[in-house]
C-alpha positions in Angstrom: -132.2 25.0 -62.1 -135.0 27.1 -60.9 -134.4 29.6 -63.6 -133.8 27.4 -66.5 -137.3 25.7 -65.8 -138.8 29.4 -65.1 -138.3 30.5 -68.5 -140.5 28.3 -70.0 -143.0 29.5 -72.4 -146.6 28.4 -73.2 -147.1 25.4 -75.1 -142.9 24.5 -74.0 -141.8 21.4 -73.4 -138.4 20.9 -71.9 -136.3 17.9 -71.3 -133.7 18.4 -68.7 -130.9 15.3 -68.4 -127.9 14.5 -65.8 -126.7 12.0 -64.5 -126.7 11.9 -60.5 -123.4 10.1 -60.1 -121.5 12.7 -61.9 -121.3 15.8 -59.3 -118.3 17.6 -58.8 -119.8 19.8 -55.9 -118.6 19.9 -52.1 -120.0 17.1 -50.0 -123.2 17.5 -48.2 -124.2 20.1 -51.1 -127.2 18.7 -53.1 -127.0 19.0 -57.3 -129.8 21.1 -58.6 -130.6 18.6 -60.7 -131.3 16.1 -57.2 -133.2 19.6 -55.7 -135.7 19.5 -58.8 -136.5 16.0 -59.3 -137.4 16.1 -55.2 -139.3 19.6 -55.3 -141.4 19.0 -58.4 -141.8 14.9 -58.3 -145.5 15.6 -57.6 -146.5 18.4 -59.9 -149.0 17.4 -62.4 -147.8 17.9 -66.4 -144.3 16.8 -64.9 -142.6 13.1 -65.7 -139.3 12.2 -64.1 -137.5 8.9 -65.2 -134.5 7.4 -64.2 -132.6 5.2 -65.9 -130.2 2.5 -64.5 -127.4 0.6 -66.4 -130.0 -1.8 -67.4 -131.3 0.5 -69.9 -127.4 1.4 -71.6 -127.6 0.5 -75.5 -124.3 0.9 -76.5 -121.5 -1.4 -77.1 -121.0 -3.9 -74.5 -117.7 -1.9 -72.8 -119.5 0.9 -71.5 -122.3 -1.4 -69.9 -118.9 -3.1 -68.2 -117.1 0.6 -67.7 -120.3 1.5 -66.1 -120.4 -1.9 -63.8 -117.2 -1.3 -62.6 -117.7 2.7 -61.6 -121.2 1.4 -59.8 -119.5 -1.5 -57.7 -117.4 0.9 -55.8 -113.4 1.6 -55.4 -111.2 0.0 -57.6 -109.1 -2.7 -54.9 -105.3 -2.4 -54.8 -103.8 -4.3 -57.0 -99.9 -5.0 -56.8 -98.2 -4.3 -60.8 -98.0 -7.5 -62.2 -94.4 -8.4 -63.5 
């Protein structure tokens, strides 16, 4: 992350986007996308938003796809016959 953002040129503006539930790294290794938005949250002439389902605008199944990832481990559930 560090150099991505350090090649930016005068007059830049960059938008970097990720989504923070979606890291495939070792546990107890933090994303570089989590290392930025804590290192440079306080930086003047930087904005950092984050979104939550709330804000989703697509069709109703990914707001409930999205529901069901957020409320944890899928239970058990026996085949029904």
């Amino acid at each position: 992350m560090k150099m991505f953002l350090t090649r930016m040129g005068r007059n830049a503006k960059i938008v970097v986007s990720g989504d923070m539930t979606q890291v495939d790294l070792p546990a107890h290794t933090q994303s570089g996308l989590a290392d930025a938005m804590r290192r440079l949250k306080d930086i003047k002439g930087i904005g950092l938003m984050t979104l939550t389902g709330a804000d989703i605008v697509r069709h109703r199944l990914v707001m409930d796809i999205v529901r069901a990832y957020e409320e944890g481990p899928a239970a058990k559930r026996r085949p029904q016959a």
